[in-house]
C-alpha positions in Angstrom: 206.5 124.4 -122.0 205.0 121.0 -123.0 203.1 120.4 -125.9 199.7 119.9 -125.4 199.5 116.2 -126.9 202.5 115.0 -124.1 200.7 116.8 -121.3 197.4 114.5 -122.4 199.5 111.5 -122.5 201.2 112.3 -119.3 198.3 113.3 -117.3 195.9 110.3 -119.1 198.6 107.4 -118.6 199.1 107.2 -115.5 195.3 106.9 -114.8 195.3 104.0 -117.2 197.7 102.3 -116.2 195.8 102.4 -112.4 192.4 101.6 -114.2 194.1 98.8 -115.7 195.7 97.5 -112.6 192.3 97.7 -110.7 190.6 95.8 -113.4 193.1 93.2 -113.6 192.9 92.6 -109.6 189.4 92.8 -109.6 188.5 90.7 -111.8 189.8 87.4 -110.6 187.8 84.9 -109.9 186.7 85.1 -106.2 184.5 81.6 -106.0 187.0 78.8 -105.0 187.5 76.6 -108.1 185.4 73.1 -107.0 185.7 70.0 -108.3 182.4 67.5 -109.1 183.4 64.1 -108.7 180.5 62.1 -110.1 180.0 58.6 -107.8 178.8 55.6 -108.6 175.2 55.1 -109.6 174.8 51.9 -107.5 172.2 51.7 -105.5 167.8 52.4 -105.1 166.7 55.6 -107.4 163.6 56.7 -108.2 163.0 58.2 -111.5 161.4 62.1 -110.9 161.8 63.6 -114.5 162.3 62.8 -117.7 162.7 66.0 -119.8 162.8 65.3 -123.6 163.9 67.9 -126.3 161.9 68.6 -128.8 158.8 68.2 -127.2 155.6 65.4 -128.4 152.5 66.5 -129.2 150.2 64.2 -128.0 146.0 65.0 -129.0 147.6 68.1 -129.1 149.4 69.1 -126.1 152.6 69.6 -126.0 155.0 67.5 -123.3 158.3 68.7 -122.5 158.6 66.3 -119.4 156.9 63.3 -119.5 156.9 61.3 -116.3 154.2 64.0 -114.3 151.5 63.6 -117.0 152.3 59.7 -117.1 152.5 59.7 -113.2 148.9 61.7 -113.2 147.3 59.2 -115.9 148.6 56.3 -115.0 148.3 56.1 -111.3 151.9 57.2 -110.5 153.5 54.0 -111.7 157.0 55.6 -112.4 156.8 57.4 -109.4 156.5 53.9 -107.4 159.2 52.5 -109.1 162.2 51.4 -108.0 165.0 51.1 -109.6 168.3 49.4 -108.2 171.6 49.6 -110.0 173.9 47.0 -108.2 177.2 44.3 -109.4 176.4 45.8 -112.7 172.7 44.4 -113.3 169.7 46.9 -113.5 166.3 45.7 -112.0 163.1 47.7 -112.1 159.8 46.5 -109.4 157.5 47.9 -111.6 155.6 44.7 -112.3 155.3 44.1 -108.9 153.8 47.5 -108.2 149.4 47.3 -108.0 149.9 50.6 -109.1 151.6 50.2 -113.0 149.0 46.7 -113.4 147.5 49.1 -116.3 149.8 51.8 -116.5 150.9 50.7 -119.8 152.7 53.7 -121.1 154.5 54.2 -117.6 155.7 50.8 -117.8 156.7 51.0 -121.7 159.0 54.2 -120.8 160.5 52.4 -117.7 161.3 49.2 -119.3 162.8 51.2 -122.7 165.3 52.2 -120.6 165.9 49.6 -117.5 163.9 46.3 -118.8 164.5 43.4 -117.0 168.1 41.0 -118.0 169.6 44.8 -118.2 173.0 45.2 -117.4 175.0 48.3 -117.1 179.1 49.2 -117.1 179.8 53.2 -115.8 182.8 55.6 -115.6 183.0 58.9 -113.7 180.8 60.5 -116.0 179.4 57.8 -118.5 176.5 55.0 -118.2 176.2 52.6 -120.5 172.8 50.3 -120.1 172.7 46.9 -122.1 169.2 45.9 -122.4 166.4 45.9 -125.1 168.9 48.7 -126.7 172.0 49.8 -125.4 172.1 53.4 -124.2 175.1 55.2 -123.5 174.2 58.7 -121.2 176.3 61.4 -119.7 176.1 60.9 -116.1 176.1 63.1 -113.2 175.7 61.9 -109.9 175.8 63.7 -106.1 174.1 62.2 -103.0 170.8 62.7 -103.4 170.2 62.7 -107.4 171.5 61.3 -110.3 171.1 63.1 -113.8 171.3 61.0 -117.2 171.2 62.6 -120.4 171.2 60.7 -123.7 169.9 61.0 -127.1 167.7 58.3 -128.9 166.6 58.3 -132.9 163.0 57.5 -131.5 160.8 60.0 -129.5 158.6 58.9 -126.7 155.8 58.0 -129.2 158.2 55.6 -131.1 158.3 58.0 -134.3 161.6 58.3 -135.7 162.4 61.8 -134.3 165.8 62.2 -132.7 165.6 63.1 -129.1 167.5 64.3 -126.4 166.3 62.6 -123.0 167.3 64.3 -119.8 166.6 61.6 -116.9 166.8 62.8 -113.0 166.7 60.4 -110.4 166.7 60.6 -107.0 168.5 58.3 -104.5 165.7 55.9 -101.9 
């Protein structure tokens, strides 16, 4: 007769051996591995968010993403504005735009980024921008959007607060 710890282990391994089989076949990865190839950033985008982190309290409210209330306030100047990355030279329209002639804090975040004489050098997934300050930003770019991310040692306000900037744009 068997003992009754090898009966245990004969009836008990078996099933975990199975269990373990099942779990090793079901747990492979069923989505089709896909690979983002990030494209060029040439060509007419307009900026539609620019998420900072931490947020600015401003006559205190706090702003997480910054281009709706400028775009509300200031007569949607950055959501006018064009800006065209071609040859590796960044232009902005903004001071052609009727709308940004007093949007003044619109026009201060475009051009901290993309002023005019800004030039700009990019690898599959890194832009660097050469203008009043040069910006180096992850980049991540599909059809329809492009999606910057940097970090700067000045918040939105100017105060010396680093801060991570997360800029989406979307292709004209």
């Amino acid at each position: 007769m068997a003992s009754p710890k090898r009966s245990f282990l004969f009836s008990v391994l078996p099933s975990a051996v199975i269990l373990g089989l099942l779990l090793v076949v079901s747990c492979k990865n069923d989505d089709p591995t896909t690979t983002t190839t990030n494209n060029s950033i040439q060509g007419s985008w307009r900026i539609t968010a620019v998420n900072i982190s931490p947020a600015v309290v401003q006559s205190g409210v706090s702003f997480s993403e910054i281009t709706s209330p400028l775009n509300l306030l200031e007569n949607n100047c950055i959501g006018s504005t064009t800006l065209t990355f071609s040859n590796g030279t960044v232009t902005n329209n903004s001071t052609s735009i009727s709308a940004c002639t007093n949007s003044t804090n619109s026009k201060q975040l475009v051009n901290t980024f993309f002023a005019s004489s800004t030039s700009y050098t990019e690898t599959d997934n890194q832009l660097t921008v050469r203008g009043p300050q040069t910006i180096t930003a992850t980049k991540t770019v599909n059809n329809a959007t492009a999606t910057l991310v940097t970090s700067l040692s000045v918040n939105p306000l100017n105060q010396p607060t680093p801060t991570s900037y997360t800029m989406v744009l979307t292709k004209q």
